[in-house]
C-alpha positions in Angstrom: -18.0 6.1 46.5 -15.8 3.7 48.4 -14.5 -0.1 48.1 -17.8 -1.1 46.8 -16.6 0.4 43.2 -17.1 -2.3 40.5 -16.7 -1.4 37.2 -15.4 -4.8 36.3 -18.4 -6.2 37.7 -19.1 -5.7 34.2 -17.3 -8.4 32.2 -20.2 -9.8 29.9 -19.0 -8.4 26.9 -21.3 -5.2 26.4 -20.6 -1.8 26.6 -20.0 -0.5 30.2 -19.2 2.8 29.8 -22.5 3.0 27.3 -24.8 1.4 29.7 -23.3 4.0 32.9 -24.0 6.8 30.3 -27.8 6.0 30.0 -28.4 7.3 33.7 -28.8 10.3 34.1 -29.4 13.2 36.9 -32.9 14.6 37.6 -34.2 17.7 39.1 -37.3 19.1 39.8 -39.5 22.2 41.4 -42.7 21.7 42.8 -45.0 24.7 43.6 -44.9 25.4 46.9 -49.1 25.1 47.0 -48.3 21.5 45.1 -50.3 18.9 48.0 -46.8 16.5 47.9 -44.9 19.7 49.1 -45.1 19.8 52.6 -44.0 16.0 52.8 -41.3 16.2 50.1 -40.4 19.6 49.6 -39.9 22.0 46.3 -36.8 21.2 45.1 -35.8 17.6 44.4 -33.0 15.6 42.8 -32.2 12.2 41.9 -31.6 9.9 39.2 -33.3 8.3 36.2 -32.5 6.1 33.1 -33.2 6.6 29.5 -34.5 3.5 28.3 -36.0 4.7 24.7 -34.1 6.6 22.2 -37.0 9.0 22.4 -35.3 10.6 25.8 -38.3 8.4 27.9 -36.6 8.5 31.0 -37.8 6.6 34.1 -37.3 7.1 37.8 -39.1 7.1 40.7 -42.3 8.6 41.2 -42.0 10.9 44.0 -39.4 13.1 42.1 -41.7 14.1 39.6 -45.4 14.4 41.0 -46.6 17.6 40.9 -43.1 19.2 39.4 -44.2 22.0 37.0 -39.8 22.4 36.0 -37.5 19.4 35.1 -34.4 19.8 34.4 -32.4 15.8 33.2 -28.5 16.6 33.2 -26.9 13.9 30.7 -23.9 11.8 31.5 -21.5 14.5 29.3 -22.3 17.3 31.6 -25.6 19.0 29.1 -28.6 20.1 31.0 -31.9 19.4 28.9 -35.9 20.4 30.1 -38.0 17.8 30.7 -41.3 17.1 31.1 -43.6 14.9 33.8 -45.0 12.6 32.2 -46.5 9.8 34.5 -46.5 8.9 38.2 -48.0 5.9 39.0 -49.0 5.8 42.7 -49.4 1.6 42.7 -45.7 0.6 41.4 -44.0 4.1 42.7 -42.5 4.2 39.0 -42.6 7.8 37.1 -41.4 8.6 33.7 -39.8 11.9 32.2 -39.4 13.0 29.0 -36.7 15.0 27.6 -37.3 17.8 25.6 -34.2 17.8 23.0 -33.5 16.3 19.6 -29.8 15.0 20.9 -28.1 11.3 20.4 -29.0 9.3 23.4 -27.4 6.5 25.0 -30.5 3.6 26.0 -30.3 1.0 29.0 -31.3 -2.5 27.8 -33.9 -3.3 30.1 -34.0 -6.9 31.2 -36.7 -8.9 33.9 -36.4 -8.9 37.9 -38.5 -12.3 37.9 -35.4 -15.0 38.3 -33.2 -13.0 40.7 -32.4 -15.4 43.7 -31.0 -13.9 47.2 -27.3 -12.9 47.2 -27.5 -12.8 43.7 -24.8 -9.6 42.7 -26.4 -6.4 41.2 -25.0 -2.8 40.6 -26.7 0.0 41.9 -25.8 3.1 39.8 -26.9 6.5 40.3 -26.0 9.3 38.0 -22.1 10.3 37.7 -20.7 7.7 36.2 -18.8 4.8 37.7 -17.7 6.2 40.6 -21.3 6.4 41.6 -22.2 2.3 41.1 -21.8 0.2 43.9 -21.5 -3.6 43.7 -24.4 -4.9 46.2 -26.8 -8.3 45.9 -30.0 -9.4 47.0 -30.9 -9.8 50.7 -34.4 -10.2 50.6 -37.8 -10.2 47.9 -40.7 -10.0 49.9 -44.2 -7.2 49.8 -43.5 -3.9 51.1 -45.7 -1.6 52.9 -45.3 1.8 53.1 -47.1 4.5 55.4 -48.1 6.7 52.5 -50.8 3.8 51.1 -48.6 1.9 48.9 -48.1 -1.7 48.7 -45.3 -3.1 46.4 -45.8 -7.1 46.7 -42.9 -8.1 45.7 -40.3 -5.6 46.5 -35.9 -6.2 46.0 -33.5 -5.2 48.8 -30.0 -4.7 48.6 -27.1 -4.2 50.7 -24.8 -2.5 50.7 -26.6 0.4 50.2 -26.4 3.1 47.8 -26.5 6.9 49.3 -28.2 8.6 46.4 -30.7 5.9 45.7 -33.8 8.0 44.7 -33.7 6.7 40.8 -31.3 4.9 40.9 -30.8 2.0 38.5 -30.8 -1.6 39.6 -28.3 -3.3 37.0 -27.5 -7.2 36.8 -24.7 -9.5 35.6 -25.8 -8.8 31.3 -25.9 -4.6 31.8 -29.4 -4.6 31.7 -32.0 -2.6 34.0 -34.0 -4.4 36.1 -35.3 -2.3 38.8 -35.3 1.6 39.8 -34.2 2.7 43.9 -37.2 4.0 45.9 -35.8 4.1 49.5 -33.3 3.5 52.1 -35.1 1.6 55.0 -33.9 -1.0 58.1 -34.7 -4.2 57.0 -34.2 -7.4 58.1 -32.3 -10.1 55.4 -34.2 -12.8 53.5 -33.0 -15.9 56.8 -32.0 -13.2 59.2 -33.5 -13.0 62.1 -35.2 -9.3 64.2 -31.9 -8.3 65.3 -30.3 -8.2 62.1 -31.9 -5.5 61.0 -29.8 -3.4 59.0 -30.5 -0.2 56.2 -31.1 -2.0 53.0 -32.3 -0.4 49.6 -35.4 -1.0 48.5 -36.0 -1.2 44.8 -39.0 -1.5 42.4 -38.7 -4.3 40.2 -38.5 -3.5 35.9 -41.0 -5.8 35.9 -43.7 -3.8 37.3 -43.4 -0.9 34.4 -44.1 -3.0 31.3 -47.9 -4.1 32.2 -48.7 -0.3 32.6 -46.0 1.6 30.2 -48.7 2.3 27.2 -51.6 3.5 29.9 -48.9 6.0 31.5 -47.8 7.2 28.1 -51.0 8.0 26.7 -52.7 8.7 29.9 -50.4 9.4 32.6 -51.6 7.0 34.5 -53.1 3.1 34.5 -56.5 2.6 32.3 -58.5 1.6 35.7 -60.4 2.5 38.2 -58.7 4.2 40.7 -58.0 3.3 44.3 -59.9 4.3 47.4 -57.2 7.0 49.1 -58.1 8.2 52.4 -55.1 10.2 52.9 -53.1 8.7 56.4 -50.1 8.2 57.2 -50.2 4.5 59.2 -47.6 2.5 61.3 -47.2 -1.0 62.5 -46.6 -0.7 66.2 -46.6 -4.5 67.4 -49.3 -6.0 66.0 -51.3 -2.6 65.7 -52.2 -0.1 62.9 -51.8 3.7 64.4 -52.5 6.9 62.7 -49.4 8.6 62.7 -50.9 11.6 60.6 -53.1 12.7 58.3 -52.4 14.2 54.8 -53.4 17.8 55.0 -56.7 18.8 53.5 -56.7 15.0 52.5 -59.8 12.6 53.1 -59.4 11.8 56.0 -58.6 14.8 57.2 -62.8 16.1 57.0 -63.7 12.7 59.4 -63.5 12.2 62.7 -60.5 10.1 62.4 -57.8 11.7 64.6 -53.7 11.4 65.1 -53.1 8.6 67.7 -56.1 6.0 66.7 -55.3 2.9 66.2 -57.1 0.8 63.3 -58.3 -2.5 64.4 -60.7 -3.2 61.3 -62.2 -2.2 57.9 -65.7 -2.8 57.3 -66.5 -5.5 59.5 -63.1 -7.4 58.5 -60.1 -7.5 61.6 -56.8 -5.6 60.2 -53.2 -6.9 61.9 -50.8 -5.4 59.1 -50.6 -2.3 57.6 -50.2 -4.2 53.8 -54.0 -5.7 55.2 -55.5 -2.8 56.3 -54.7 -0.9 52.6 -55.1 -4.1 50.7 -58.7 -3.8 52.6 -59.2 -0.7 52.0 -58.7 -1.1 47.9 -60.7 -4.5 48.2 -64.0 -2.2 49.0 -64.3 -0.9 45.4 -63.0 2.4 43.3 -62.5 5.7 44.8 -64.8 7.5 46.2 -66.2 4.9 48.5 -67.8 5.2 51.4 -64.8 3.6 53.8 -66.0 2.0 57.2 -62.8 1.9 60.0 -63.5 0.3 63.7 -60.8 2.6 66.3 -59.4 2.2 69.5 -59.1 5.8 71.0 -58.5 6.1 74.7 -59.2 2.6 75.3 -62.2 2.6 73.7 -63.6 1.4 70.5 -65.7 3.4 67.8 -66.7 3.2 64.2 -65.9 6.2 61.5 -67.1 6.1 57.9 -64.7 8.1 55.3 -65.8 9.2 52.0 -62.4 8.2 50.1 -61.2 9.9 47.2 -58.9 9.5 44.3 -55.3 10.6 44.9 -54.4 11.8 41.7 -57.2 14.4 42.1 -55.2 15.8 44.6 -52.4 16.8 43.0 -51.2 19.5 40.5 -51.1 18.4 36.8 -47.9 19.0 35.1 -47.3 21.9 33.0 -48.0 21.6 29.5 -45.1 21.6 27.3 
């Protein structure tokens, strides 16, 4: 890394090498049929924590859905197989188990909820502490993202971390309190449109606890799922445009084509693209019948699409 090193960040009185150690590097293959493939590729690599002495690590989501190999490379250098255990599509969190009897080092997880903005945090990935940053808090606020996902109450940090897929958020005590998802341009908590700059964004702790026992047992939360109608939106201005659609996805059977803007959802006007999903999932469980008004070519139109559950989509793990 550079200047932003701070091990003495660390100065509470616990252990900092012991809390570095708990991270740990994750890799994963995908089959190349897998339906998250052609977005996010095969091969993938990031980060995780071990936060159970069980080897229960978490990490974000997208480096585990679908992956049939995992490999979770400790802080000493061993490489151990894992297994996916969990993604869950509405907090982007996914968990990983490791599949050895060996001593492990455990985070202390802590709480998100009283972080202010420009509070300090450490963003570690795994390598130890040349790979944690010193960074704070620009901005808490919801977070839409083009794939259907809504995180309402999403952390940003600058500076920014390079290898932030999994990546654990750590405040002043050593304690974990969120997981890296992204590197986006954001705008600070009282900036202003032109001080946009790349920010982290991270998935608060807080949003694992409420769902760990369903995603342990079942791999994913005890309810209903969501209607999924498989696009890829944007907010251009005050407009929702299709910007793609998921192969062999929903959507991708209707009539809805690259290029339309959405300008409502069953009867109700959409002006965001948090609204127009948050609409979407307000219509009832997957499989619903979902009802869009279009602008194509200057004109307007109404499509129905029979939504479907996401996870249906995608490969199981591979039993281990």
């Amino acid at each position: 890394m550079d200047e932003h090193v701070h091990p003495e960040f660390f100065s509470r009185g616990f252990d900092t090498e012991a809390v570095l150690a708990a991270i740990v590097s994750v890799r994963t293959d995908v089959p190349a049929d897998g339906f998250t493939a052609e977005v996010l590729g095969t091969q993938r690599a990031g980060s995780g924590v071990i936060i159970r002495k069980d080897g229960l690590v978490l990490t974000v989501g997208y480096l585990v859905a679908e992956a049939d190999t995992v490999w979770v490379t400790l802080s000493d250098g061993t490489a151990h197989p894992g297994h996916a255990l969990a993604y869950d599509f509405q907090s982007g969190l996914g968990l990983v188990q490791i599949l050895a009897r060996v001593d492990l080092p455990v985070m202390p997880t802590g709480s998100a909820a009283g972080l202010d903005i420009a509070d300090p945090v450490v963003i570690a990935a795994a390598g130890g502490p040349g790979q944690a940053i010193a960074s704070h808090i620009v901005a808490r606020r919801e977070f839409a993202g083009y794939w259907e996902y809504v995180l309402p109450d999403a952390l940003f940090i600058a500076p920014t971390h390079d290898n932030w897929g999994g990546a654990a958020l750590i405040n002043e005590e050593g304690k974990l309190i969120g997981i890296g998802s992204l590197l986006v341009q954001g705008v600070p908590e009282s900036g202003e449109p032109e001080d946009a700059e790349n920010l982290n964004m991270c998935v608060p702790i807080d949003q694992l606890e409420p769902v760990l026992d369903d995603l342990l047992s079942r791999g994913r939360r005890n309810a209903p799922p969501r209607p999924w109608l498989g696009v890829y939106a944007m907010e251009v201005g005050s407009h929702i445009m299709i910007a793609d659609l998921a192969s062999k996805g929903p959507a991708a059977g209707s009539d809805l084509e690259t290029g339309d803007v959405v300008v409502g959802v069953a009867g109700e006007d959409v002006d965001s693209l948090a609204g127009f999903f948050k609409q979407v999932w307000a219509l009832g469980e997957a499989g619903i019948e979902v009802p869009l008004r279009i602008l194509r070519d200057g004109q307007t139109m109404d499509i129905s699409i029979q939504s479907g559950d996401r996870g249906n989509f995608l490969k199981a793990p591979t039993a281990h």
